[in-house]
OpenMM code with the backbone's topology and positions (N, CA, C; nanometers):
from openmm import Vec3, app, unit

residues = "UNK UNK UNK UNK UNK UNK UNK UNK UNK UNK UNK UNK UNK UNK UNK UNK UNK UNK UNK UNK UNK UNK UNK UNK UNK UNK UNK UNK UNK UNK UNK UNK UNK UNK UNK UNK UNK UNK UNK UNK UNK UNK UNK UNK UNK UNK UNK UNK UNK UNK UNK UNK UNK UNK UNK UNK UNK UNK UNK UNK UNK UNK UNK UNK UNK UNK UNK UNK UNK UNK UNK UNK UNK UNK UNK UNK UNK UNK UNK UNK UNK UNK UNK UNK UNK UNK UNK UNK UNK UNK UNK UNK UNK UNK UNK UNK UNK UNK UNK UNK UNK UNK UNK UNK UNK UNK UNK UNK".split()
positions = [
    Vec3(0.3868, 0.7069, 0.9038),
    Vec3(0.3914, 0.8375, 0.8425),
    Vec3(0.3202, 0.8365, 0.7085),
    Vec3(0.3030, 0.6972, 0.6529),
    Vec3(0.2494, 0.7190, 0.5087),
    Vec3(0.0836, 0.7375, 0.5646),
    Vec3(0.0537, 0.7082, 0.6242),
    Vec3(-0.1139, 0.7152, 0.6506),
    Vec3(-0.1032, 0.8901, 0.6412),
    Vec3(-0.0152, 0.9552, 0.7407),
    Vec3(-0.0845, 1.0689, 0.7330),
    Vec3(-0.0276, 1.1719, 0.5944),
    Vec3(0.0958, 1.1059, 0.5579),
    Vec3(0.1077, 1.1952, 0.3899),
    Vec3(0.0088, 1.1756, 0.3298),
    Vec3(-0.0833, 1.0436, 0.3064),
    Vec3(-0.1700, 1.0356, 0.1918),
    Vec3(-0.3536, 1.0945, 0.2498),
    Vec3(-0.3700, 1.0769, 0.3681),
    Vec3(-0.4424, 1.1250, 0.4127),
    Vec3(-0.4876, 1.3163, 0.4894),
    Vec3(-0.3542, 1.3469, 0.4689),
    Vec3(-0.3692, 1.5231, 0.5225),
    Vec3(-0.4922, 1.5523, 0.4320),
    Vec3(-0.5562, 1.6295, 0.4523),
    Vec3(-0.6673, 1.7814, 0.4097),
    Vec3(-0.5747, 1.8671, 0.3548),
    Vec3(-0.4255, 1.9004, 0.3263),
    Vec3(-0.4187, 2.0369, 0.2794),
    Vec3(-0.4241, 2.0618, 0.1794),
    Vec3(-0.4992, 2.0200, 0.0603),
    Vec3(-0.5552, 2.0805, -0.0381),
    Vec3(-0.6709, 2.1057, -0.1037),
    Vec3(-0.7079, 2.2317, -0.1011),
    Vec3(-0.8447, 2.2693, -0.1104),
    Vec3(-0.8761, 2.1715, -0.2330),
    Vec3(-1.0677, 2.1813, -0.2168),
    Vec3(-1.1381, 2.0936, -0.3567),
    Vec3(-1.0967, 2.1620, -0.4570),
    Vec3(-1.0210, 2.0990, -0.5638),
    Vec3(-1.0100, 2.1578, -0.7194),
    Vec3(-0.8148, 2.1132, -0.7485),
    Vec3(-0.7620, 2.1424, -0.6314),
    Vec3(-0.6342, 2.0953, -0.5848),
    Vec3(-0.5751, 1.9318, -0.6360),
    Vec3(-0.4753, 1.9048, -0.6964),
    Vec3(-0.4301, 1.8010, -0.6776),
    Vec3(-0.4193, 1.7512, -0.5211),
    Vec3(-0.4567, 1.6334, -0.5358),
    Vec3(-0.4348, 1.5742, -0.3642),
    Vec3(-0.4224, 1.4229, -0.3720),
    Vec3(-0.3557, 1.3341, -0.2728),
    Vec3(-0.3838, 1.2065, -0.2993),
    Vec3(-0.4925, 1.1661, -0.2206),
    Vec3(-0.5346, 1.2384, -0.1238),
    Vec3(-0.7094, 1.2414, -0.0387),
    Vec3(-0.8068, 1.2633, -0.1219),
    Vec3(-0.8156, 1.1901, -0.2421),
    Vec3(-0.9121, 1.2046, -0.3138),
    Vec3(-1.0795, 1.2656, -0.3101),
    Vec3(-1.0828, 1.2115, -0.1989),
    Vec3(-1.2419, 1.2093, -0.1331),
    Vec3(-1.2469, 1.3859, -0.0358),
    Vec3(-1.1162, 1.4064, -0.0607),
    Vec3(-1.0942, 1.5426, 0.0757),
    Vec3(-1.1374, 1.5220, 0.1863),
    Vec3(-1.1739, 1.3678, 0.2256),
    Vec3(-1.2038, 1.3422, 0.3668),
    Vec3(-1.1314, 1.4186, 0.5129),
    Vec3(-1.1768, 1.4449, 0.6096),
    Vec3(-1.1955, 1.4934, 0.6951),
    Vec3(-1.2067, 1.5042, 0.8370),
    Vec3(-1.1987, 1.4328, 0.9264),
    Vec3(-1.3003, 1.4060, 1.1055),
    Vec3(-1.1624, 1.4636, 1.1974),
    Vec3(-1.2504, 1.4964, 1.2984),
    Vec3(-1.1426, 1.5454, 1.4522),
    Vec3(-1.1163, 1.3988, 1.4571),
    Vec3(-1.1513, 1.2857, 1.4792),
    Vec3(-1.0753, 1.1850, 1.4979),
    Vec3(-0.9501, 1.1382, 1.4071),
    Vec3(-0.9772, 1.1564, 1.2568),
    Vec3(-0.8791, 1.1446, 1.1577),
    Vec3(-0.7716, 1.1773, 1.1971),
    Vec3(-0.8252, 1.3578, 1.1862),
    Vec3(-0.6648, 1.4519, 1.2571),
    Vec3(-0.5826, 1.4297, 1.3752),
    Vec3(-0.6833, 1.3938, 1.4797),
    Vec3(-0.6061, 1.3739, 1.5764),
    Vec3(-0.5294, 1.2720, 1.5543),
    Vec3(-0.5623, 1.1213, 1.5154),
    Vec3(-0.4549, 0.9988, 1.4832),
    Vec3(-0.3354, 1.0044, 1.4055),
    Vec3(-0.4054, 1.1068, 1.2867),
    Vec3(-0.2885, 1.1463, 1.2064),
    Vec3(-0.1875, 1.1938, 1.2490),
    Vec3(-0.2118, 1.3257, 1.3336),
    Vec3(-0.1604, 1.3978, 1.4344),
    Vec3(-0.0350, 1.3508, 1.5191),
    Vec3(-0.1137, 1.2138, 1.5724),
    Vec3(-0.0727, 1.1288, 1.6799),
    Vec3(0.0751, 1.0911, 1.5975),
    Vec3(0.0065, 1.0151, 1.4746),
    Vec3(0.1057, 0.9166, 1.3834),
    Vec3(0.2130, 1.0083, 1.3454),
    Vec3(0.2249, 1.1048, 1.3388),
    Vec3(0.3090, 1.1971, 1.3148),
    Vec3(0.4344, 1.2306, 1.3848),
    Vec3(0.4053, 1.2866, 1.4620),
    Vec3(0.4304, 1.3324, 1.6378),
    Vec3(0.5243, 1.2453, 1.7452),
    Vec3(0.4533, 1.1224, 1.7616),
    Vec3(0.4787, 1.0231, 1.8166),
    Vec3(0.6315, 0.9626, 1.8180),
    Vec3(0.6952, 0.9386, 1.8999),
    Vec3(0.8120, 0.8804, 1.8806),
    Vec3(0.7507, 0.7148, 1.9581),
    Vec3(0.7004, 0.6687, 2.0210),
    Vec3(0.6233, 0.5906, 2.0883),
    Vec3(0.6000, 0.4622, 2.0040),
    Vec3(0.6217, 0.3484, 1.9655),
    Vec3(0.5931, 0.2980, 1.7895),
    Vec3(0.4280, 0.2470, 1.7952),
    Vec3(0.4058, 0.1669, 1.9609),
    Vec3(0.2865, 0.1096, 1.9857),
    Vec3(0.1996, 0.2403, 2.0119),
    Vec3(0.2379, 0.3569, 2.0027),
    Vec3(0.1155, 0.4871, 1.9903),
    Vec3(0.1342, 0.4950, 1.8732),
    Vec3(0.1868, 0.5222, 1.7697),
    Vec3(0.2023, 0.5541, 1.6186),
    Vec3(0.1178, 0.3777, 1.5613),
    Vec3(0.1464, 0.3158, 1.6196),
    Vec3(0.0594, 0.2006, 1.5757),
    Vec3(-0.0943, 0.1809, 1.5877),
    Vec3(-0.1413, 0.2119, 1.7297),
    Vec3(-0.2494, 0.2512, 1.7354),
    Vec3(-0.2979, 0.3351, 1.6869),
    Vec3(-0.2475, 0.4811, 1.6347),
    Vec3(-0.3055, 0.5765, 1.5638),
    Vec3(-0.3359, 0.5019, 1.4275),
    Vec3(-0.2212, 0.4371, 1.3471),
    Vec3(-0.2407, 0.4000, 1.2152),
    Vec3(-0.3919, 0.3091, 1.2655),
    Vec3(-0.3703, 0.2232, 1.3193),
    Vec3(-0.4758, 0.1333, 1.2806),
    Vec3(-0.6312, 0.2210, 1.3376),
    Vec3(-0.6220, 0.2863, 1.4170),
    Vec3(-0.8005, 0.3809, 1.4030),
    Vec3(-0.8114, 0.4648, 1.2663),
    Vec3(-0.7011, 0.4769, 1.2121),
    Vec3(-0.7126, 0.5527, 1.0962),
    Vec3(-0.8106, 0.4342, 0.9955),
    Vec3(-0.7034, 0.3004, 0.9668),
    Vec3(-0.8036, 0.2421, 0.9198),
    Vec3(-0.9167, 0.2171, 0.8872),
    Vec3(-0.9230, 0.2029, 1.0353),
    Vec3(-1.0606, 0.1418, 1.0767),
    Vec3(-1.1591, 0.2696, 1.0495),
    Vec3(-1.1297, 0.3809, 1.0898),
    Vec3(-1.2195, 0.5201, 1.0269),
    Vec3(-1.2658, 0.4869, 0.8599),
    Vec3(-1.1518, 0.4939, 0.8007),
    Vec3(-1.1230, 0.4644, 0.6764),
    Vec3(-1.2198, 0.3670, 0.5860),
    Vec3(-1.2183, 0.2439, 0.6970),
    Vec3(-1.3266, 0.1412, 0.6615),
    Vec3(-1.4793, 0.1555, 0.6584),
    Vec3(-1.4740, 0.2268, 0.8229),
    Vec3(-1.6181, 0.2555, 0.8351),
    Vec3(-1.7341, 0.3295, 0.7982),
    Vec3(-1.6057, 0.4142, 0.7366),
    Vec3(-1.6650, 0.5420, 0.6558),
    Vec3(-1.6650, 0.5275, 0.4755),
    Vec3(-1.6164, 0.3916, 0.4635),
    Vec3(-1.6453, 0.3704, 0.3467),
    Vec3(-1.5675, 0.5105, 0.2365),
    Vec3(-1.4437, 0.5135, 0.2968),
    Vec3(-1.4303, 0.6558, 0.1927),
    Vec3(-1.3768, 0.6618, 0.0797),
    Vec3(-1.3448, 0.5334, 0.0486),
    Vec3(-1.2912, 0.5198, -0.1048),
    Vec3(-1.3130, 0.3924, -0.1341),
    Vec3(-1.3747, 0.3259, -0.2283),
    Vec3(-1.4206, 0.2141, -0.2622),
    Vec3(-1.3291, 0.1685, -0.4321),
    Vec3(-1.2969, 0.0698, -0.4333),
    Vec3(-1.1885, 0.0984, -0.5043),
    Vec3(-1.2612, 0.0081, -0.6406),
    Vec3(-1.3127, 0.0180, -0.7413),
    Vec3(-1.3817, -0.0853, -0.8285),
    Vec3(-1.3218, -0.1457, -0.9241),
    Vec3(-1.1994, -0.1397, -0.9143),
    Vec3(-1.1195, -0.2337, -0.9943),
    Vec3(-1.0147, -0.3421, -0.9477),
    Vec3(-0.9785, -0.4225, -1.0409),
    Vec3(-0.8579, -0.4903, -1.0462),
    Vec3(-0.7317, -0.5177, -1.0899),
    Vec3(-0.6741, -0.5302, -1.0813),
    Vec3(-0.5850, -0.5457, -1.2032),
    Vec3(-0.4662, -0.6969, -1.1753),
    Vec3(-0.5285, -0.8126, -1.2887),
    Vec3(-0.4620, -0.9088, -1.2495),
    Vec3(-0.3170, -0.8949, -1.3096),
    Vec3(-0.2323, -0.9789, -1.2561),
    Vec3(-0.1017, -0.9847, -1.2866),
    Vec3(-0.0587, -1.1190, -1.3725),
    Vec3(0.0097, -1.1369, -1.4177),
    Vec3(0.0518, -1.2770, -1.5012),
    Vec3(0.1871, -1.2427, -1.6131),
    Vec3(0.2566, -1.3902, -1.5476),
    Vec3(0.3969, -1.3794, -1.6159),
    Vec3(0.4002, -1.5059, -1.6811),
    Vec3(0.4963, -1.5368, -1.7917),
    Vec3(0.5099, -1.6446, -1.8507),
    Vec3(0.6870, -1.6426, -1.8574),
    Vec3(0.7009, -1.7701, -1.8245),
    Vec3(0.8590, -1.8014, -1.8400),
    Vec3(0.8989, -1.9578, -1.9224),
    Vec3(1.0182, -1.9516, -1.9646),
    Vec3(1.0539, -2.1455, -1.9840),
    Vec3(1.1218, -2.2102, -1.8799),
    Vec3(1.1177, -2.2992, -1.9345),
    Vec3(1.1635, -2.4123, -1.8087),
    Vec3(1.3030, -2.3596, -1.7549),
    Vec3(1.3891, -2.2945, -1.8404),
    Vec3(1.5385, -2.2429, -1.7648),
    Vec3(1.5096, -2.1225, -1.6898),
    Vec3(1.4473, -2.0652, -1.6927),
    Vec3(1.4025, -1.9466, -1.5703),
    Vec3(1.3960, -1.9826, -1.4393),
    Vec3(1.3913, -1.9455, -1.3221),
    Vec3(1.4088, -1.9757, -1.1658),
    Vec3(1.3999, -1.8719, -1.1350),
    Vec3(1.3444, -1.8968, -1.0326),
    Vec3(1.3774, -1.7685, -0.8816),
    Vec3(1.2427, -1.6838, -0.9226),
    Vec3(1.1544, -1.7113, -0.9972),
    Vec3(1.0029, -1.6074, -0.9893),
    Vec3(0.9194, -1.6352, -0.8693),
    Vec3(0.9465, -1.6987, -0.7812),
    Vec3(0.8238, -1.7450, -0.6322),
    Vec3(0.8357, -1.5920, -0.5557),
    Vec3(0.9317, -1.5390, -0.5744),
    Vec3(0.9622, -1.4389, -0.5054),
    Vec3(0.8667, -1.2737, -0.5722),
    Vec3(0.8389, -1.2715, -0.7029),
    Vec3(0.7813, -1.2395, -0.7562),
    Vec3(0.6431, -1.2539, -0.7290),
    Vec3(0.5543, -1.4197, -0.7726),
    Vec3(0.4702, -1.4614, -0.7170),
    Vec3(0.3973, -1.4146, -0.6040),
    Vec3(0.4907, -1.4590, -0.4700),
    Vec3(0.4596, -1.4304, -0.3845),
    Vec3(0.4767, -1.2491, -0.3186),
    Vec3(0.5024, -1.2074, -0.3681),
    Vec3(0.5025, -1.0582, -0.3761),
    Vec3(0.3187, -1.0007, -0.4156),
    Vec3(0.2790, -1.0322, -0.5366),
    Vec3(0.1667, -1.0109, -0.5758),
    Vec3(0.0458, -1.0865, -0.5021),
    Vec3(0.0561, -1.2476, -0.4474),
    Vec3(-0.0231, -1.2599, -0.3405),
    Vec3(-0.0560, -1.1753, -0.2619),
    Vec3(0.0411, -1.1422, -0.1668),
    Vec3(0.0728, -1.1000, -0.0150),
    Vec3(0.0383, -0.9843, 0.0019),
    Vec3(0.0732, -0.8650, -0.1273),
    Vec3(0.0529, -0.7321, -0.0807),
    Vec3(-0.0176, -0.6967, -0.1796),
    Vec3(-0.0749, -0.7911, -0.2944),
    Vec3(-0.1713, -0.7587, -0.3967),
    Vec3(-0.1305, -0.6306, -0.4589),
    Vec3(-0.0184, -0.5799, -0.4358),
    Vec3(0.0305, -0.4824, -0.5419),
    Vec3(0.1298, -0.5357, -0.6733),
    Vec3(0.1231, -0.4192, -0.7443),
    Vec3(0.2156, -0.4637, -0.8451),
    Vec3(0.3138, -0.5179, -0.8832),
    Vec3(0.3533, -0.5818, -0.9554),
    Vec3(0.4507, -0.6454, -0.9532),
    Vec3(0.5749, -0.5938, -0.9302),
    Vec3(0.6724, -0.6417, -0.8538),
    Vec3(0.8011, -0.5557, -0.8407),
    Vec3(0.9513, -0.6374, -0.8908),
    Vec3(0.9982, -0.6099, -0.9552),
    Vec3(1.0972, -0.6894, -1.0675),
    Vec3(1.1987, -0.7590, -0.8751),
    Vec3(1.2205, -0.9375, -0.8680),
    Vec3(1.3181, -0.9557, -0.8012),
    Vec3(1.4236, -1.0083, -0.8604),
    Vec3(1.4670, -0.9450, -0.9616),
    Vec3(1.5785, -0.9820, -1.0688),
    Vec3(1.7069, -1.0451, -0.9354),
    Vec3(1.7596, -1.0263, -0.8361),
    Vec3(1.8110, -1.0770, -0.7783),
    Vec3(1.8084, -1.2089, -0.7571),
    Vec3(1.6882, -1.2107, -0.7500),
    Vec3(1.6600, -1.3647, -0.7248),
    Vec3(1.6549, -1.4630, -0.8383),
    Vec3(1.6778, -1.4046, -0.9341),
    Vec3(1.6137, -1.4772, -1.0856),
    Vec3(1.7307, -1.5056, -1.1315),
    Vec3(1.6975, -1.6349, -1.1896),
    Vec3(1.8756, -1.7126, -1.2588),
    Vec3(1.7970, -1.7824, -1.3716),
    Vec3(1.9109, -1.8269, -1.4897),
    Vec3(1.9171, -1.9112, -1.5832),
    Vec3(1.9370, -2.0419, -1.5702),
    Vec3(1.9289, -2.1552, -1.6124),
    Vec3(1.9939, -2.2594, -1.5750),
    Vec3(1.9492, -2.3466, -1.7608),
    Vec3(2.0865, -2.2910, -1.8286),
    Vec3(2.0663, -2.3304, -1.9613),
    Vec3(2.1064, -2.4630, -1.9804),
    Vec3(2.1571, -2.5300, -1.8802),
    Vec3(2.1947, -2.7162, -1.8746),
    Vec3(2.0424, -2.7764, -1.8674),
    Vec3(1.9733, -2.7295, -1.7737),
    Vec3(1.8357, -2.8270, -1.7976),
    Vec3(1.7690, -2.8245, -1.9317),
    Vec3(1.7753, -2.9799, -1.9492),
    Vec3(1.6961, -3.0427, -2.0708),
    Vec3(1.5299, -3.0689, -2.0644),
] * unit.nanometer
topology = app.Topology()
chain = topology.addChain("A")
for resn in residues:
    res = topology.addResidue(resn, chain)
    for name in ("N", "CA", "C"):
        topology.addAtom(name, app.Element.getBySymbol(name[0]), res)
């Protein structure tokens, strides 16, 4: 469902939109359509991924930045891999796993 919230057409050019590009195709709609609609998960799956792949081929948003991430802790801190590995994997922002994170004020 997030493909087709961020991807709909319904706002004209000048409009806030998160379709930046106001991209467009009968194929788009229809997948979107599909992804929508669908109670089916391997049809809602296939729709997402032609969306992609549209997405890709059409080059419709090229993204020219980065933004690296970096934390600093002391030796009594623990439990940041979870953190870490958060920003690998989905290369998004960092997301606090304070759950996972402990003190350990005995180590020397």
């Amino acid at each position: 469902m997030l493909a087709a919230v961020v991807l709909q057409c319904d706002h004209p050019v000048g409009q806030l939109s998160i379709n930046f590009p106001h991209y467009s195709s009968a194929t788009m709609d229809k997948n979107l359509q599909a992804e929508k609609e669908s109670e089916d998960l391997a049809t809602r799956a296939a729709a997402i991924h032609a969306v992609g792949k549209e997405i890709n081929e059409q080059a419709i948003c090229i993204w020219l930045f980065d933004t690296p991430y970096s934390f600093i802790a002391n030796k009594h801190l623990h439990g940041l891999n979870g953190l870490r590995n958060h920003i690998v994997s989905s290369g998004g922002p960092p997301m606090p796993f304070l759950a996972e994170v402990w003190i350990d004020r005995e180590r020397k």
